[in-house]
N, C-alpha and C positions, 0 to 999 in steps of 0.2 A: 892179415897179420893178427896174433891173438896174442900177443905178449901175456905170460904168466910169471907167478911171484917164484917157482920154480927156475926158469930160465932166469930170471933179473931179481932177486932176494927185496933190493928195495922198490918195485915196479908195485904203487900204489893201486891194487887192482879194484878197491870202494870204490877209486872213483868212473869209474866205466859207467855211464847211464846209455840208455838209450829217450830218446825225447821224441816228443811230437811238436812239429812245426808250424807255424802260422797257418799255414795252405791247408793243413790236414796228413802231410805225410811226413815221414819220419828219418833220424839220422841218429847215427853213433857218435857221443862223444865219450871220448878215452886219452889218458895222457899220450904225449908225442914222446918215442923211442928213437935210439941210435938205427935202428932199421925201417927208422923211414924216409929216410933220405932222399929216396929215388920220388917216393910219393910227394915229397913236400917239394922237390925241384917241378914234378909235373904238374903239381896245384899252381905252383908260381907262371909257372907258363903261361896257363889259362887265364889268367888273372891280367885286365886291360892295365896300359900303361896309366889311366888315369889313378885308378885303385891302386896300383906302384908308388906314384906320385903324391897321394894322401897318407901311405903308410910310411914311406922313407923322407916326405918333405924336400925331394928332389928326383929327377929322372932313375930309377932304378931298373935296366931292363933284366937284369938277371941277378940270381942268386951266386956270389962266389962259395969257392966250399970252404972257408972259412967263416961264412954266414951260411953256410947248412951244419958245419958240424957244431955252430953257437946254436941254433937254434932246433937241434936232434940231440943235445946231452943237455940231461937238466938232474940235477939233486932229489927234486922232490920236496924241496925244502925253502931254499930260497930262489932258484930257478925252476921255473915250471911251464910247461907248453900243453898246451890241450887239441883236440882236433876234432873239428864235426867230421862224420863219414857219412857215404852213404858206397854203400858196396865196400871196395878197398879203397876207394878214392875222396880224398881231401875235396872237401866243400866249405872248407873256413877253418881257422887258428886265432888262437890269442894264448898270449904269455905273458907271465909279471916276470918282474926282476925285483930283488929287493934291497932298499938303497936306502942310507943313512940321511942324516939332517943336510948332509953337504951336496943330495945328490947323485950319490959314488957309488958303489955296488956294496952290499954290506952284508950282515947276519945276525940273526937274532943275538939280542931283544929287540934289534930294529923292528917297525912294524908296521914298515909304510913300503910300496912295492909299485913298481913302474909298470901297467897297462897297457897292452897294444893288440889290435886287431885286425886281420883281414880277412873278407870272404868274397868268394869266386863271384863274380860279376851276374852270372848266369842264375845264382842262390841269393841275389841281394834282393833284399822284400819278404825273405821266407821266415825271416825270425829268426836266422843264426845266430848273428852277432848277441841279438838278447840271451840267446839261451847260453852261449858260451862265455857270457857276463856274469849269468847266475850260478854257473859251473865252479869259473875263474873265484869268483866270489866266495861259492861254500868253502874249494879247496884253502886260497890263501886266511879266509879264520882259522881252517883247521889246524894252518901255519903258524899261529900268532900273531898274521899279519891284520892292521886293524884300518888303514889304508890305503886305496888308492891314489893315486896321481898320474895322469894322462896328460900329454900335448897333442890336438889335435888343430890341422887348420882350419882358418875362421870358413872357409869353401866347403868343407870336407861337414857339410848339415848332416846328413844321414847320420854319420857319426856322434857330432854331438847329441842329435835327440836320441839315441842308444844310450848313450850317459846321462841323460838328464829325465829322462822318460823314465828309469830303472828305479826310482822312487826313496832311493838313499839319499841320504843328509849330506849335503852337499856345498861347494866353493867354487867359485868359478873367477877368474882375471885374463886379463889381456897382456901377454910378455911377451915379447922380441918376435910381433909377428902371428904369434897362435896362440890358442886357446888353453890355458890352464886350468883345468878342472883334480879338484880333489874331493874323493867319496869317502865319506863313515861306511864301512861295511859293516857296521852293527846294525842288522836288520831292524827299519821299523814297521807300524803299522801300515804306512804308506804301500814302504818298497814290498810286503807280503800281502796285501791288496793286489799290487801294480801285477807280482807273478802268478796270482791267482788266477787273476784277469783273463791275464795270457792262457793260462793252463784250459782254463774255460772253455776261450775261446778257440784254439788249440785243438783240444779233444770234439771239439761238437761239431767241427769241420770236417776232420776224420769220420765221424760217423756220417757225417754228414755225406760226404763222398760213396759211403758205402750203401746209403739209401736212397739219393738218389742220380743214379748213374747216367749220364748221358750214352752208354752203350755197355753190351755185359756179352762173354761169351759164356759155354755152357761147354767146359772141358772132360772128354767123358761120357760123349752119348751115342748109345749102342746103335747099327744100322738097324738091329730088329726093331726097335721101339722100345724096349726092356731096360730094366733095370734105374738104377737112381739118377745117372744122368739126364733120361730118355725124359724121365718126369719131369725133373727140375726146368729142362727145355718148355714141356710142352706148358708147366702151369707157367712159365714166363710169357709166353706167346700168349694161351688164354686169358689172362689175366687184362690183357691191352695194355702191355708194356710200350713209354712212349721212345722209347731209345731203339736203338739198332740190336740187333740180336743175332748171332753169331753161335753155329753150332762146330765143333772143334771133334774129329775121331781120326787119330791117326792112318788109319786102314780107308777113308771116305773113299770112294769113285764116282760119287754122282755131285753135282751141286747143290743140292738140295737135300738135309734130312726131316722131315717131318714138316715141311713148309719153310726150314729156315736155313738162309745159305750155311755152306759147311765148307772146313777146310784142316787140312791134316793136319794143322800145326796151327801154334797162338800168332807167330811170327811170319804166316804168310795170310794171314788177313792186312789188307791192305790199310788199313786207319785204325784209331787210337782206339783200344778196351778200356774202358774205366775199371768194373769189374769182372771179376772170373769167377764162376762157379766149379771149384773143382769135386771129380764124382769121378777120379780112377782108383783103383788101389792103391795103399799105403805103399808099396814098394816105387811104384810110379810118380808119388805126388814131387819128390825133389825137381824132377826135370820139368814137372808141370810148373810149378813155382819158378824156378830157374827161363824158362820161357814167358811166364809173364811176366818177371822181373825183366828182362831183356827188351820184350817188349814196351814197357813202359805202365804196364796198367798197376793201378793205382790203390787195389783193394781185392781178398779173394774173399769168398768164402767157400769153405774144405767140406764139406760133406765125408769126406772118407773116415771109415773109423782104422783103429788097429792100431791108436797113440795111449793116451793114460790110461784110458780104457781099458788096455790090453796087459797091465802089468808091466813090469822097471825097463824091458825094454822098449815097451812100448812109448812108456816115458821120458826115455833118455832118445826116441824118437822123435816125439813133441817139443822138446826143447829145441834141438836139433831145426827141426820146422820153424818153429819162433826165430830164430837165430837166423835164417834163410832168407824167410820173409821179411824180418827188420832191413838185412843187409840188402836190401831192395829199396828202403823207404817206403814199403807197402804197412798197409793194418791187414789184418786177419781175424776174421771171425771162424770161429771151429777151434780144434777140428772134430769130426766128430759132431758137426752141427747139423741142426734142422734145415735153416735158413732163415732168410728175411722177407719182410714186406712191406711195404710203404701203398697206402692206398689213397694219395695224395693226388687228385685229379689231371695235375701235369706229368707225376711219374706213374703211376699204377704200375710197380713192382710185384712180383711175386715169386721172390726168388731163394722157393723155398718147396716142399715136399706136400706143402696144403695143393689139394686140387680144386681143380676151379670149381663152382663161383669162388672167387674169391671174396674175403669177412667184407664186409660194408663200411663203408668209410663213416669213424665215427671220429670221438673225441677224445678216446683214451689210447694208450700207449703201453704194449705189453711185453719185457723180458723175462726169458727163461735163463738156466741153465738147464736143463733137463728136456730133450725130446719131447718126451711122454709124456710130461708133465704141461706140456707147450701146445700139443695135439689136444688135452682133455682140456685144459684153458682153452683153447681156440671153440671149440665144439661148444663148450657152454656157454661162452659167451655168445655166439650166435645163435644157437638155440634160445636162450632168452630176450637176441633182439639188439645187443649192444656191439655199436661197430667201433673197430680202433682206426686209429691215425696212424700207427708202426708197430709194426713186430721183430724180434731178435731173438733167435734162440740161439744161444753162443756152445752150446755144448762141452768142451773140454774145459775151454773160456782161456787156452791160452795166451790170448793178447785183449781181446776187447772184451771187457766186464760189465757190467752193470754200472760204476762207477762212470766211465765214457759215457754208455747211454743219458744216465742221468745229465751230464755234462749237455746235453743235445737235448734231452727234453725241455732242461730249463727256460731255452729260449726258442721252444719251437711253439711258435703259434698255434698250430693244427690239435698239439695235446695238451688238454685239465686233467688229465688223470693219468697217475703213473700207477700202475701195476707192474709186479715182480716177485718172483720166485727165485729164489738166493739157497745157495744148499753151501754158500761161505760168501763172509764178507770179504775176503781179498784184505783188504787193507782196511781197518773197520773205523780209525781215525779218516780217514779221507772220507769211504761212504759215508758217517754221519757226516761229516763237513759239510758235503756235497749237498746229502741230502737234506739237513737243515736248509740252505739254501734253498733247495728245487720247493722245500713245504712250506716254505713263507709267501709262495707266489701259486700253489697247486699241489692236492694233495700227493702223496707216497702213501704207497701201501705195500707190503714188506710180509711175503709169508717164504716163512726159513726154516726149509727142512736143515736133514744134517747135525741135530742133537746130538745123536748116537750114530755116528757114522763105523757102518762097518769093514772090517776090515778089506782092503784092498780095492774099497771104493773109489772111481775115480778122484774126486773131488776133496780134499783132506777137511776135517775137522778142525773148526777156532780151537782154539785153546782156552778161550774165553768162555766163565760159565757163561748158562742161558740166562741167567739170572741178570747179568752185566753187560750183555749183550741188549735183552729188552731195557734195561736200564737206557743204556747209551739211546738205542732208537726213540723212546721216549724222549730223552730229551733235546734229539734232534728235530722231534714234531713228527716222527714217521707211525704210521698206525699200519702196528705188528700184527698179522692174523696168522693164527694157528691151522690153518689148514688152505686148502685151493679153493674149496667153496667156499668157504667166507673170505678169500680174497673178492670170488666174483662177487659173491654177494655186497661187502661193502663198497667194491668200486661200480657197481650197478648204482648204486645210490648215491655216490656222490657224483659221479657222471653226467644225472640227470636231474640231482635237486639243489636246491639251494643250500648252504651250512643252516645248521640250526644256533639260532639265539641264544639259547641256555637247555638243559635239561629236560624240562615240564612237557610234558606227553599226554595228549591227547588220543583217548581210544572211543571205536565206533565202529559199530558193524551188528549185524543181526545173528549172532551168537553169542548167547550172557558166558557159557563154557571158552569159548575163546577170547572170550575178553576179558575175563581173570585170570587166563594163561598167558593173555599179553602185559596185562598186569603185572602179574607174579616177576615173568620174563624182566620186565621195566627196573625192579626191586632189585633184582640180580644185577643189573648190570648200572645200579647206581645213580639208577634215574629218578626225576621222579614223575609219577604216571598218575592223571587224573581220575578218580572215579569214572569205569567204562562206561559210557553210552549203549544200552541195548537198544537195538533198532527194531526189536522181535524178526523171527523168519516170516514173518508178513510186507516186510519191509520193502518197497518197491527201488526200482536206479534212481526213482523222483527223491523219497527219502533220504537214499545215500547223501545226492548232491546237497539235498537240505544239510545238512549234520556234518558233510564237511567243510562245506559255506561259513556255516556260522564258526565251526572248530579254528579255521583259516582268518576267520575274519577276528577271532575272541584274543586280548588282550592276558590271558590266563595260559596260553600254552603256547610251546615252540615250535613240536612238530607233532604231526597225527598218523596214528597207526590203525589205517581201517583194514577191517574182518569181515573175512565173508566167506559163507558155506552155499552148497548147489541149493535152488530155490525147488519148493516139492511145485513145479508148473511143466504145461505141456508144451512150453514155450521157454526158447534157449534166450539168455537174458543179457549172455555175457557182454556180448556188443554192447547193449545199452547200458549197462554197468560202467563197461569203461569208458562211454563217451560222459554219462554222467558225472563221473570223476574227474575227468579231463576239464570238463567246462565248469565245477567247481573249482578246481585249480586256474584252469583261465584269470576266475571272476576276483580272484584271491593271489597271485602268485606271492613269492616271497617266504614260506616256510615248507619243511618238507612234507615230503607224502609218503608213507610206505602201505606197499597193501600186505595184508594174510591172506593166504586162500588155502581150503581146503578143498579138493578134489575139485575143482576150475579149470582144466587145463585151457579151454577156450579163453577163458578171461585171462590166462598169462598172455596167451597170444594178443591178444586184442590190447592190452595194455602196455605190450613191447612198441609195437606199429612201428618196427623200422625200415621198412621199403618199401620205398615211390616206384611206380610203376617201374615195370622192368624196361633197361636200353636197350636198344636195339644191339645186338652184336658187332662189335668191328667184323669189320670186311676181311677176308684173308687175304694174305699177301700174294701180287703177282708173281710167278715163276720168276726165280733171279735176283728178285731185291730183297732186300731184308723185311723183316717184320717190324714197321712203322705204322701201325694204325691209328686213322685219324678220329674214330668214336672214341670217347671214352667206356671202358667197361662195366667201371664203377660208378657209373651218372647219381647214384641214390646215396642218399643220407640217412644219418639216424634224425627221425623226427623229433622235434623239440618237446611236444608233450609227453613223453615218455616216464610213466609212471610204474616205480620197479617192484613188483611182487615178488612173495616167498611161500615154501608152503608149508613152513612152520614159523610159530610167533617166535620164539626163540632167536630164529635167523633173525627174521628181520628185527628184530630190537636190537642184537648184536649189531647190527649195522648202524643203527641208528645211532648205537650210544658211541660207538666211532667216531661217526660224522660230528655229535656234540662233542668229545673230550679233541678230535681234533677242533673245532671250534673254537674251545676254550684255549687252546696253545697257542693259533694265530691270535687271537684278542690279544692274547697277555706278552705277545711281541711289542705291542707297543712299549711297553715294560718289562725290556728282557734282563735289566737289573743291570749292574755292575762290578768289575772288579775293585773292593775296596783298597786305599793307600795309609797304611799306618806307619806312622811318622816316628816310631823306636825300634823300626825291623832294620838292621844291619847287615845289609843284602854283601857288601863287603868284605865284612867280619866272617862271614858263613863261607865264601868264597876262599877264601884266605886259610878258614878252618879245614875245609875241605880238601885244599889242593894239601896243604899240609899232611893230614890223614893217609890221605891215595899217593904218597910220594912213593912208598917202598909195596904197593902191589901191584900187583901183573895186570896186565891188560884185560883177562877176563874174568879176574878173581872178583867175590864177592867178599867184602869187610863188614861186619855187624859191631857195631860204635860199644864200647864198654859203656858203664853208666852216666859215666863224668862225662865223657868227653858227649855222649846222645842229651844229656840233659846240657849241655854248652850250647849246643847246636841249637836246639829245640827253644832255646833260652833268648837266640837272636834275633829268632822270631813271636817273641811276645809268649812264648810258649811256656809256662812254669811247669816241671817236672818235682812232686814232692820230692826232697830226698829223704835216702835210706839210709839206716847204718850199719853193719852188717853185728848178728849176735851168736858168734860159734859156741858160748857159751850164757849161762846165766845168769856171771858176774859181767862178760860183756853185754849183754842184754840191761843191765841195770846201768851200766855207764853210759850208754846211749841213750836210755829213755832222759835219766839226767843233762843229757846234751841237748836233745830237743826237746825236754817238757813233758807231765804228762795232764792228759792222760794219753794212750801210746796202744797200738796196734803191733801183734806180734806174728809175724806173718812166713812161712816156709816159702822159697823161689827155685828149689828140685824142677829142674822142666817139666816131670810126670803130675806134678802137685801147683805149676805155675797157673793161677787163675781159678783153681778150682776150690773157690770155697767150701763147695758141696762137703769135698772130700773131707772136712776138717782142719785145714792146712791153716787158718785165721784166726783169730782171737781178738776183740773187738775192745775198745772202751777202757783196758786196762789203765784204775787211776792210778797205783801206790806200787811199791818194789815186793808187797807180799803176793798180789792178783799177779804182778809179771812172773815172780817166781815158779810161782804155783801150775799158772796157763805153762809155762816153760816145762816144765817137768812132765806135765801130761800131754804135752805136743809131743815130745820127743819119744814117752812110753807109747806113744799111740799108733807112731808114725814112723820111727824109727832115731838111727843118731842125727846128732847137728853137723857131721860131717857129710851123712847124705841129705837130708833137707832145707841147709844151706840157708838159716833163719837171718829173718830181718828185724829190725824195729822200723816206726814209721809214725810219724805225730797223726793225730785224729782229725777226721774236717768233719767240714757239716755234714750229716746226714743229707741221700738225696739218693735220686737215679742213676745206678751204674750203665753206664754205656760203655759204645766202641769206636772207635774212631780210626780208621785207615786208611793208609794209601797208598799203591805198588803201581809201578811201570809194567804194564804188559808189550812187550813187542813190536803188537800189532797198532795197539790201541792207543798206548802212552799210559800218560797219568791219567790213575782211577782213583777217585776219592769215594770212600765207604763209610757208613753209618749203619750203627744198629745196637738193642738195649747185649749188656753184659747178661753171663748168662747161657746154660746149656739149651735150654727151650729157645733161645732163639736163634743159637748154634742148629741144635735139631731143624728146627722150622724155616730156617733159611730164611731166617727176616728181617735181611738187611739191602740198603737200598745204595742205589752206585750214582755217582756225576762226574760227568771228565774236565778234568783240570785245563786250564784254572776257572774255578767256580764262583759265579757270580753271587751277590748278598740275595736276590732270588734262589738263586741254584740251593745254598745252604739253608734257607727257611725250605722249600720244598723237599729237600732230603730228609730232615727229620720229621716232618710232617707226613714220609711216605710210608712207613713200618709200620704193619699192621697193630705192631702194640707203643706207637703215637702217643694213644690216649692217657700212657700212666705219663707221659712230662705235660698234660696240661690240667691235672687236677680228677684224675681217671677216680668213682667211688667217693669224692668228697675229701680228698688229698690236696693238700698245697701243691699249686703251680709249680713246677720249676725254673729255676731261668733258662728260657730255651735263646732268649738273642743274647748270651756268654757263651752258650753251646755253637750255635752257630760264630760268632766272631775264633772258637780253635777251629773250626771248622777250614774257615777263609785263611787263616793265617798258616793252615798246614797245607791248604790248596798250595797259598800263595811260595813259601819254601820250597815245595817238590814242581811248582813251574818255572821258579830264579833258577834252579838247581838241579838240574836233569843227572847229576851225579846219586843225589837222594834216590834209591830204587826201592824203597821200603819203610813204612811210618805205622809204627800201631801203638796205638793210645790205649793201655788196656788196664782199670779201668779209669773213666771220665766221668766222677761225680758230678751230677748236676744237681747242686742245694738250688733252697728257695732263692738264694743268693750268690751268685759265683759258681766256677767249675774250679773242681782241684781233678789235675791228671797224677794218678799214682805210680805210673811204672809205664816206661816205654821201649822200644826197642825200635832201631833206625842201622837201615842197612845200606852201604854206598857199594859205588865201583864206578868205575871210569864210565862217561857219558859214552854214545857211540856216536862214531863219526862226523853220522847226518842223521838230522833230526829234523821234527814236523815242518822246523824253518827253511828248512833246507832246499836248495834246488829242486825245480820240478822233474822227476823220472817217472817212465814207463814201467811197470813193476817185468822183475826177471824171473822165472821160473827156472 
């Protein structure tokens, strides 16, 4: 059943999410319609007389139809029913009613609403009820309703800790028998903790499920051996997969294809699939999905292309597939994917298009979106030696993101290091979330194609500049690299070294020409770098270990950057080079190491040393049974002394100054600041003013606040707005300056002319009614009339630094707060810097500290200081307005003197419209394509 706002006008269709469940798999919730009747009589049936018993407070065996058609027609207003699905069938309900002071069924402005739940016996433990809590929840705010009251009996536990676990503000009593519980559904930081938690845990399960499988079949694999399924088979089996393995081709004849039993269909294997690898063509994948959904398995991944890939039908295919796969309760990685691998000693998966060997079990963790992007990441990395813990290339990325992944690596033991390739954020407020999060415990590293996406790329482009985007990841803690090799490059290095302490660089090695270019290199990237140690090319591995000894052991530096070129000897050195490093590092651990090398390739190797003797091979499987082998394949590790070379300085400083500015973000966690509370902000008054405002526009209109009523707003929140007076002519120009004093500022506000000094458009300092005259007359000759330039008067303030101050709702993102000096140069140079609301008294001293031209507000050339903590205090106060006030979609401060003393804001402009729906607090959903 797909109920649309077509067929039913008030059929609220926002609230449809799809969620994911405690266990890892999934379900639809959607409001309950007049045509589901038959569904909610069959959910009833299923449903134990106990769970009857807890819902109605007495023996209920059946639903009469005058409690199916009470609880199948709802308003949407003050009667509402929601329903988990999974396929078309009901797997839990809960409904409010809303009911005045007496109890009685009522309507708004009532705003209190009667609660109630059930779910199928068979689903209890799976996180319905929570999730159709947080559902119930967002809808009835959306209502007005502010809220709950529930009777549950004192037996009926489960239920209560659903209610009291949910982390809203809460009452609880004992009446006639049952439990009286009454919820604040004004979210707090508890109750968006508590759903967090959940989402967390939630999604990491899901993944969890998909890497590692207690059995997989491989849907799709040719009798010849050919082709993509054939593969995906055989590197499963190679690999020493430790589950059951299951080959599936409709056409089979024998029992056996390639070692691994086979059978024509998903649904005549006789035991549970966890996952399926599908590898048929696009025209075929429905029935393939459609069969594992039947079957019960629990996760696919799609290999097949011919979805976004392929153009709008393609697309309007993919969806289609999402929407198949959900109504399974299944996750989906693809389509159009590589695959996965988990090289985790109890699963060694490899259920993906790598051929064996498979990478060596290390301690990083690597997603794509991109194949080929996934294939030259894989290659490099073992080529220089570094093994992961999991791989994911999601390809289309329709259901499972990066986002999930990150959710799974947080708490996966096996990975320190998360590596990613992103060609879009998805939802770019949850990924920093998230990954703030994942980088307070392990680094992120984040390289994002997709700038300039072109057209009819699979993958669509943010909307968000680049600019705002590396903004946001910085201040999530993620360390941004601009290309695939310095992805590997710095997750080489934080892989295997310690974080560094601070800045200070220590260089050494037997090239004086390479150690001025690691130097130089050092300078660039904002470090700062000791005078190099020349070792001369006479320099033996003895030497080395001497100089990095002492380097490791000197209170004077952080990390060391040794250099090194081929030795003119008859004798190959590299071995001992790297053992000597090695056992300097031993002697010393605790700060990093990076090496330079030029034309070494010995010495990279020797310095990787990632594989222990090789294992023996699992055994092949006997004729008949599945592929269960009891060696492991992957026995070897990445070795712990592993020290990461480059074979320019450049790289490896780049990495290094990474690993320190990441450094610096965890320290300064322990002081990640706060949101300040100012005691004359009129968070009511603004609310008040607001609804008032948005009373007579439309749903998706945008309003831009006239002056008064922008400088009211702006006002409630500590915010002074000079005012203006308007001077159409230059006897009203002289009756204004008289009204405000002078001396007096005569200024054109023409939108072509708004802000642009340059042009002329200003007159500064005016004392007396002759200079306004005069400036008057030659504005107007200059410029044109006072009916097109639309002149101002305006009182004078201190002299200081013009700035900008900004702050728009993006979509994806939410509230972005902006800073940067006034001015076309800095317009040109794009240098202004972003923090996402609401912004901490850290977050506001960092932002203005971040603009390349900083220096003129702290005394830039022998200039007074300016007050930069009045700057930041609009800063927090304009944060704090546009996070009370998700109405707020638009703040610009243009411009924001900053005297030696105080900020005067001259002119603003503030643009509203109706908040939407659901917002960051909102319920937890699956994103919908």
């Amino acid at each position: 059943m797909r109920m649309t706002i077509e067929s039913d006008p008030s059929y609220p269709a926002h609230w449809e999410a799809d969620v994911v469940l405690r266990d890892g798999g999934t379900a639809r919730i959607r409001p309950i319609t007049t045509e589901d009747a038959g569904r909610l009589v069959s959910f009833y049936e299923q449903v134990s007389d106990e769970s009857k018993y807890y819902r109605f407070f007495a023996p209920y065996p059946r639903l009469s139809d005058r409690d199916v058609h009470r609880f199948t027609h709802h308003d949407y207003v003050d009667r509402v029913g929601l329903a988990a699905t999974v396929g078309e069938e009901f797997i839990g309900t809960v409904r409010y009613d809303r009911i005045g002071p007496d109890g009685r069924p009522a309507s708004a402005p009532a705003d209190e609403a009667e609660v109630a739940f059930l779910v199928q016996d068979a689903h209890q433990g799976r996180g319905v009820a929570s999730a159709l809590l947080e559902h119930i929840g967002a809808v009835a705010r959306e209502r007005g309703i502010r809220r709950f009251a529930a009777e549950v009996l004192p037996a009926n536990t489960k239920m209560i800790k659903v209610f009291t676990d949910v982390g809203y503000q809460q009452k609880r009593s004992f009446e006639d028998g049952s439990v009286h519980l009454t919820l604040d559904l004004e979210p707090t930081a508890e109750s968006l903790a508590v759903q967090r938690a959940r989402e967390q845990r939630a999604e990491a399960r899901s993944v969890q499920r998909l890497l590692a499988p207690g059995s997989v079949a491989v849907v799709g694999v040719s009798r010849s051996g050919a082709g993509v399924g054939a593969a995906a088979l055989r590197n499963l089996r190679d690999s020493g997969f430790h589950g059951h393995l299951y080959a599936v081709n409709e056409a089979v004849t024998r029992d056996l294809l390639d070692g691994v039993r086979a059978y024509r269909t998903v649904e005549a294997i006789d035991a549970p699939v966890d996952l399926a690898v599908i590898a048929v063509p696009a025209d075929r994948v429905p029935d393939a999905v459609a069969a594992c959904g039947e079957h019960g398995v629990q996760g696919l991944v799609v290999l097949s292309a011919g979805y976004g890939d392929s153009g709008p039908a393609g697309l309007a295919r993919q969806r289609e597939l999402l929407r198949q796969v959900r109504s399974y309760g299944m996750r989906l990685i693809g389509p159009n994917a590589y695959g996965v691998i988990n090289t985790a000693p109890e699963v060694e998966l490899n259920a993906s298009l790598t051929p064996a060997p498979m990478p060596v079990r290390g301690r990083t963790g690597l997603f794509t979106q991109s194949g080929a992007i996934g294939i030259a990441l894989l290659s490099a990395l073992l080529r220089r030696g570094e093994g992961l813990s999991s791989f994911v290339s999601a390809g289309n990325r329709a259901d499972v993101s990066g986002n999930d992944i990150l959710q799974y690596w947080y708490e996966d033991e096996a990975t320190d290091v998360a590596l990613l390739y992103l060609e879009t954020l998805g939802n770019p407020r949850k990924f920093t979330r998230l990954a703030r999060r994942t980088a307070a415990v392990k680094p992120v590293v984040v390289a994002k194609g997709g700038r300039h996406t072109p057209a009819g790329h699979v993958v669509p482009g943010t909307r968000l500049s680049e600019d705002t985007v590396s903004a946001l990841l910085r201040q999530a803690g993620v360390i941004r690299v601009d290309t695939v090799t310095e992805l590997v490059d710095v997750g080489l290095l934080l892989a295997s070294q310690p974080l560094p302490a601070g800045p200070r660089i220590a260089i050494l090695g037997n090239s004086e020409s390479l150690g001025v270019l690691t130097y130089d290199a050092c300078l660039t990237q904002g470090l700062r770098p000791l005078p190099p140690l020349d070792l001369t090319t006479a320099a033996s591995p003895e030497d080395f270990r001497t100089a990095l000894a002492a380097a490791l052991t000197s209170d004077d530096c952080d990390a060391v950057v040794v250099t090194a070129i081929p030795w003119v000897s008859e004798h190959a050195l590299a071995d001992d080079l790297a053992d000597a490093l090695r056992e300097a590092v031993a002697e010393a651990p605790g700060k990093p190491v990076a090496v330079v090398h030029v034309e070494l390739a010995e010495l990279v190797q020797a310095l990787s040393a990632t594989r222990a003797p090789d294992a023996e091979a699992p055994d092949r499987p006997a004729a008949g049974s599945p592929w269960t082998p009891a060696v492991p394949a992957a026995a070897a590790t990445a070795a712990p002394s592993r020290i990461p070379s480059y074979p320019a300085a450049e790289r490896a400083v780049k990495a290094v100054a990474e690993a320190v500015r990441y450094g610096q973000w965890r320290r300064a966690l322990a002081d990640a600041g706060q949101v300040p509370e100012y005691e004359d902000i009129d968070e009511a008054g603004a609310a008040a003013q607001l609804a008032g405002l948005l009373a007579d526009v439309d749903g998706g209109a945008v309003l831009t606040l006239n002056d008064w009523d922008a400088r009211e707003l702006l006002a409630r929140y500590g915010i002074r707005v000079l005012p203006t007076l308007p001077a159409p002519s230059a006897d009203a120009a002289v009756r204004a300056a008289g009204i405000l004093g002078y001396p007096v500022a005569l200024k054109t506000t023409a939108p072509h002319l708004r802000h642009r000094a340059d042009l002329g458009g200003v007159r500064l300092d005016l004392t007396n009614e002759a200079e306004l005259r005069r400036s008057y007359e030659e504005l107007t000759d200059a410029l044109g009339k006072p009916a097109e330039l639309q002149p101002v008067i305006q009182a004078m303030v201190p002299r200081g630094v013009d700035t900008v101050v900004r702050s728009v709702i993006d979509p994806a993102a939410g509230a972005v707060l902006s800073f940067g000096l006034a001015g076309v140069a800095s317009e040109l140079l794009g240098d202004t810097a972003h923090r996402l609301v609401p912004a901490t008294d850290r977050d506001a001293a960092g932002l203005i500290r971040s603009i390349r031209a900083a220096p003129l507000l702290f005394g830039w050339r022998g200039s007074d200081p300016v007050d930069t903590p009045a700057l930041e205090e609009v800063l927090l106060r304009l944060s704090r307005l546009v996070d009370d006030h998700p109405e707020v979609i638009g703040v610009c401060l243009e411009p924001v003197v900053v005297a030696v003393e105080g900020t005067s804001v001259l002119s603003a402009t503030v643009r509203v419209a109706h908040p939407p729906a659901r917002g960051d607090l909102g319920p937890r959903t699956l994103p919908s394509y």
